[in-house]
C-alpha positions in Angstrom: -4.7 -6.7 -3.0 -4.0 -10.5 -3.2 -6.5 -13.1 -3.7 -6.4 -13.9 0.4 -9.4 -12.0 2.1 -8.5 -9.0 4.0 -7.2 -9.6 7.7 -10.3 -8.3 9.6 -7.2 -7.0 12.3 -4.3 -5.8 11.7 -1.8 -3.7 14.1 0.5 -1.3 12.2 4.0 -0.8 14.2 6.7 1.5 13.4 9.1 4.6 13.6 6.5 7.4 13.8 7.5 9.1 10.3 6.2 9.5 6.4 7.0 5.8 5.8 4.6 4.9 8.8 1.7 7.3 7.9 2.0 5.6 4.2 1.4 2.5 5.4 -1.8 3.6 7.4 -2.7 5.4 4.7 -2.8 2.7 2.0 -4.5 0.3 4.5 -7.0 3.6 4.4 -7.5 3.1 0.6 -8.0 -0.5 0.4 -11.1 0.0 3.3 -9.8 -0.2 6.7 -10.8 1.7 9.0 -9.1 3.3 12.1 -9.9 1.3 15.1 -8.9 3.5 18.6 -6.4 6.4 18.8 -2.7 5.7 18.0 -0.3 5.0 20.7 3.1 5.9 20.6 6.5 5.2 22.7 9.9 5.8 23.0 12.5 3.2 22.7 15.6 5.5 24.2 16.2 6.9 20.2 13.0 7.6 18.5 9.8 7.5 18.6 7.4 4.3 18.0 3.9 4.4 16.4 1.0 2.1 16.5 -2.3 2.1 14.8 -4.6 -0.4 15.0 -7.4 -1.0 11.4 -10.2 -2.9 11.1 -11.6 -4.4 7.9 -15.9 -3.8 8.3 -16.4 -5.1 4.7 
């Protein structure tokens, strides 16, 4: 992590594949936390994901 304090929001947007779950995933390991169910959409060729995280610490 940098020497900024964590964002206590942040929205994660993307294609709805590995790269996506990665990022959520790493957010996970620094301590965010889920924050609601994921949404998703499609934009007439593939699917769109977002996840929104919370930083509680």
């Amino acid at each position: 992590m940098s020497d900024q304090p964590p964002l206590r929001y942040r929205l994660i947007t993307g294609p709805d594949d590995a790269a996506f779950c990665e990022r959520v995933s790493g957010l996970l390991d620094e301590g965010y936390r889920l924050h609601g169910s994921p949404s998703v959409t499609f934009n007439g060729t593939s699917v769109i994901a977002a996840q929104a995280l919370v930083w509680e610490g």
